[in-house]
C-alpha positions as CSV (number, residue, x, y, z in Angstrom):
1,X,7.7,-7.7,18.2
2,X,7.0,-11.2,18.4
3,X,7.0,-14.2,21.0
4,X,7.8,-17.8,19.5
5,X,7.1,-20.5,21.1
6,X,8.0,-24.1,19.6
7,X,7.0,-27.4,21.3
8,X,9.6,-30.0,22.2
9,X,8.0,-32.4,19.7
10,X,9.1,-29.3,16.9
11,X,5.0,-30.5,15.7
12,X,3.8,-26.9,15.5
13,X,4.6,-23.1,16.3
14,X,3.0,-20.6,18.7
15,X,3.2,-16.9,17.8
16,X,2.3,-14.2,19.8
17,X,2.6,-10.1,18.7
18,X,3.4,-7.8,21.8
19,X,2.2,-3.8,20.6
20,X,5.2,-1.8,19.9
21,X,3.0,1.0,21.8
22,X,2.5,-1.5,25.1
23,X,2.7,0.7,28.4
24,X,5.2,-1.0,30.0
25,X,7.9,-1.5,32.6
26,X,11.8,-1.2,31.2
27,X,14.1,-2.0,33.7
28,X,16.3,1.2,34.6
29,X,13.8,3.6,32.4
30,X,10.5,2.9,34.4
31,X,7.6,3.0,32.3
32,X,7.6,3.5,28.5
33,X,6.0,1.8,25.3
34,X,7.9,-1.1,24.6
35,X,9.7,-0.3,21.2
36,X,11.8,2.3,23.7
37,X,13.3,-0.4,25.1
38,X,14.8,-1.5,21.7
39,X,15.8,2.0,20.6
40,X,17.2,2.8,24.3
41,X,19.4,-0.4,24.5
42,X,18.8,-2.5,21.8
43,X,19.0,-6.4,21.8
44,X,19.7,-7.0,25.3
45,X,17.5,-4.4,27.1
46,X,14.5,-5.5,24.6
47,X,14.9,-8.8,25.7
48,X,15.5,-8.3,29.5
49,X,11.8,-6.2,29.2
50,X,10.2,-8.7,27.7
51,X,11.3,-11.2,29.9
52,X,10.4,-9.7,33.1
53,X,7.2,-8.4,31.3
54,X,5.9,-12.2,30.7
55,X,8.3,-14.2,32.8
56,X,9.0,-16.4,29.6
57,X,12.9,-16.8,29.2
58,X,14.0,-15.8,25.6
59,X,16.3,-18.3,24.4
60,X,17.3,-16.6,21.3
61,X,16.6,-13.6,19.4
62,X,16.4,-12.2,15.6
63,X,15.4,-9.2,13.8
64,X,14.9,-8.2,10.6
65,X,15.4,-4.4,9.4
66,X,13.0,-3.1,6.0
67,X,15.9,-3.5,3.8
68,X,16.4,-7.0,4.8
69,X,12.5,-7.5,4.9
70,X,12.8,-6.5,1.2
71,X,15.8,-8.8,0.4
72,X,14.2,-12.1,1.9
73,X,10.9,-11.7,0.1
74,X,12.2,-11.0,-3.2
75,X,15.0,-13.8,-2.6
76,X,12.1,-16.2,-2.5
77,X,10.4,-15.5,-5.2
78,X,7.8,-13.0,-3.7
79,X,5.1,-14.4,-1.7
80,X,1.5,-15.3,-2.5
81,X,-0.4,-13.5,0.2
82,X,-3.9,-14.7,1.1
83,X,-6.2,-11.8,1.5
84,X,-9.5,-11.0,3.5
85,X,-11.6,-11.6,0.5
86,X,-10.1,-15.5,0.0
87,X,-8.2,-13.9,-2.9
88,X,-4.2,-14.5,-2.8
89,X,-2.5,-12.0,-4.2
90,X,1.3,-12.0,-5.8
91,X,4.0,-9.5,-4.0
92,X,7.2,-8.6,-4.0
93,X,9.4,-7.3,-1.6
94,X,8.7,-3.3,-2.4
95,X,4.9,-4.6,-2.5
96,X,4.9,-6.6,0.8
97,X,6.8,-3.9,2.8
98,X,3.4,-1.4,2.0
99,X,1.1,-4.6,3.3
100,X,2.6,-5.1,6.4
101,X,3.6,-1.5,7.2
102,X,0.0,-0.1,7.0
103,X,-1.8,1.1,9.5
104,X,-3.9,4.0,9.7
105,X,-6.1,2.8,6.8
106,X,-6.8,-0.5,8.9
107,X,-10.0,-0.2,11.5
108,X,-8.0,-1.8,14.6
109,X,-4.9,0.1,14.0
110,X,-1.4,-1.8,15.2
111,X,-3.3,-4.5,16.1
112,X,-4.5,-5.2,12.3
113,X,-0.8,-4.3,11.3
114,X,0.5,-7.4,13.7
115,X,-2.0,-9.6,12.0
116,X,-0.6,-8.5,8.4
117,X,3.0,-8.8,10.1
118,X,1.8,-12.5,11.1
119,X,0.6,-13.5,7.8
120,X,3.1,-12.5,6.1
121,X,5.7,-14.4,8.4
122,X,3.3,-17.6,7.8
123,X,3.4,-17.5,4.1
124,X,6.8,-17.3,3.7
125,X,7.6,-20.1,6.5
126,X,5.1,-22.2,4.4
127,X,7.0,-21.4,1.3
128,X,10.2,-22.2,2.8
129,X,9.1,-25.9,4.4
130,X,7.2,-26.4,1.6
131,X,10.2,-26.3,-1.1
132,X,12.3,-28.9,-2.4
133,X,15.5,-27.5,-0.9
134,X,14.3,-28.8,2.2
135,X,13.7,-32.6,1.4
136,X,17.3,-32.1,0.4
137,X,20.4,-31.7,3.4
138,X,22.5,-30.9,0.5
139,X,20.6,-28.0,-1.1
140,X,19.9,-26.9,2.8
141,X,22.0,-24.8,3.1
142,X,21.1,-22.3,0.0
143,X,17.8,-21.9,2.0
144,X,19.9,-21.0,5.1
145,X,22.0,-18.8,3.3
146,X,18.9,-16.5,2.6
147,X,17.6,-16.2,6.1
148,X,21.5,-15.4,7.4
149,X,21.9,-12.6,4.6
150,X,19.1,-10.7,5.9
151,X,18.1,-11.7,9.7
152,X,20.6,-11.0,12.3
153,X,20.3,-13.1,14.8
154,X,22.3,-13.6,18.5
155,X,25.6,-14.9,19.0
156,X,24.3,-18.2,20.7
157,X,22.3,-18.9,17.8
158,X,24.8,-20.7,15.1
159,X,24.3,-21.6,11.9
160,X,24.3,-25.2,13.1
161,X,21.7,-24.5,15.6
162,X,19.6,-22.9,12.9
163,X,20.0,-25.4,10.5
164,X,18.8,-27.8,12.9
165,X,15.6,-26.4,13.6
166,X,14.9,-25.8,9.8
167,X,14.9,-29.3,9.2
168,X,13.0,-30.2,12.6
169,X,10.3,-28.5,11.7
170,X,10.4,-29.2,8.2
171,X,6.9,-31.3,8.3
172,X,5.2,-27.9,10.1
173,X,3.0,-26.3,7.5
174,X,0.9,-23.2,7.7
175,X,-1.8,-25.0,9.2
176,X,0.4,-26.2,12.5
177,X,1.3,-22.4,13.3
178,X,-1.1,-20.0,15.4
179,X,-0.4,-16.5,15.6
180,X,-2.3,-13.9,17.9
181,X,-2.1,-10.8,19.0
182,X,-1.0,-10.5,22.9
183,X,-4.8,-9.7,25.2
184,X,-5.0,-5.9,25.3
185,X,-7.3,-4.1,27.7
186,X,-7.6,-0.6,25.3
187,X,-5.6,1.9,24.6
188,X,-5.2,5.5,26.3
189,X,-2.6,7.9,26.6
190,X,0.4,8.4,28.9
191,X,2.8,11.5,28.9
192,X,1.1,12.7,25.9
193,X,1.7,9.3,24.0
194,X,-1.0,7.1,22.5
195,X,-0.4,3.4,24.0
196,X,-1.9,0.3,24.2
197,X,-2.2,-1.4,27.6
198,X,-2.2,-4.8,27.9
199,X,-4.7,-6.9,29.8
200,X,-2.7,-7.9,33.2
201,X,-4.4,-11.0,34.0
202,X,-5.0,-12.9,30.6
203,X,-1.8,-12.2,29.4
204,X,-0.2,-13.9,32.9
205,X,-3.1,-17.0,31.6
206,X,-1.3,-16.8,28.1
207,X,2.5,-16.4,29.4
208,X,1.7,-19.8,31.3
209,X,0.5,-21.6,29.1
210,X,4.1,-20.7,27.1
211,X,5.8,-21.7,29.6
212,X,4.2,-24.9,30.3
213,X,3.9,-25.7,26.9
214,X,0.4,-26.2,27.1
215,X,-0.8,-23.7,24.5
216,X,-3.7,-25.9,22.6
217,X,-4.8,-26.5,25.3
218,X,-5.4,-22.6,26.5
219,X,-6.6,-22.0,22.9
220,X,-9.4,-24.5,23.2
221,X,-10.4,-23.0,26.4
222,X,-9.6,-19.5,25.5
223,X,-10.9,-16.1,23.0
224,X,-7.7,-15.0,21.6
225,X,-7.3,-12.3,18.9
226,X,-6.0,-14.3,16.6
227,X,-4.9,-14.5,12.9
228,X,-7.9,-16.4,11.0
229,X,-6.4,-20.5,10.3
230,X,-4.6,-21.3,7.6
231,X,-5.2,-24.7,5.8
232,X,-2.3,-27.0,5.5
């Protein structure tokens, strides 16, 4: 699960991975990890959760299932992941699926997994804004067609809306985006479960600088698990 947030200026994008296994509050369940809330009540009780969780109002939402995950990746050609070692490595969508779903070989668990989630979400954005398709209004659309065959996304969200942002943003490169992983205090166990549990006080320093839109800022004042920088 992930928190976007994109400045007014459409210059850059913010990215920020909340643990599936976060102890938390869901409103009418009491406490649970957070991927409950999804499989209890889906969309809107996810949402209303992660709302109240980190008083940020979710404008819109989308999700992608592993079939889908498949489709996109292999609809674009694969991606060329870049790796620990510097090296980038070609995948497709059978092959990307393993990378991001990993976990129990990786030494920080989930919160690795996020960071492969993240890369993986930054490559192919960078593929996307990178392309040709893009520079074109005409040929927009094809691009458009591949994130709506595989990503559902909420009724408020319109094709016109989406195609809108696409081509806002279309000067954002890999570089421009920052993902981290939401502060986590350490994990523990509750009702028998393994969780993670978040860090209560800089998370409320992260969740206002979303919603102030004053996120370089915290980052240049702030140690943040975060996925290593791209270059543009």
């Amino acid at each position: 699960m992930m928190l976007v947030h994109i400045p007014d200026d459409h210059s850059s994008a913010y990215v920020v991975s909340l643990p599936r296994d976060s102890w938390v509050d869901i409103p009418g369940r009491g406490r649970a990890k957070l991927n409950a809330a999804y499989s209890w009540g889906g969309p809107p009780l996810l949402i209303d959760t992660v709302q109240r969780l980190t008083d940020v109002r979710v404008d819109h939402f989308a999700v992608i299932d592993w079939n889908g995950f498949r489709k996109l990746t292999d609809a674009v050609g694969g991606v060329d992941m870049s790796m620990p070692d510097g090296e980038r490595r070609h995948m497709n969508g059978e092959q990307a699926l393993a990378y991001v779903g990993e976990r129990k070989s990786l030494p920080n668990g989930d919160l690795d997994r996020a960071h492969r989630q993240q890369n993986y979400l930054r490559t192919v954005l960078e593929k996307v804004t990178t392309s040709a398709s893009l520079s074109d209004p005409l040929r927009l659309k094809e691009t458009l067609d591949i994130f709506t065959d595989t990503i559902s996304v909420d009724e408020r969200f319109s094709d016109t809306d989406m195609r809108e942002l696409v081509w806002n943003m279309k000067g954002v490169r890999a570089g421009d985006m920052t993902f981290m992983n939401a502060p986590v205090k350490g994990t523990g166990t509750e009702k028998g479960q393994s969780v993670v549990h978040l860090d209560k006080v800089a998370c409320a320093e992260l969740w206002k600088a979303f919603k102030e839109s004053s996120m370089a800022a915290y980052l240049s004042t702030h140690r943040v698990d975060r996925l290593r920088a791209a270059t543009n």
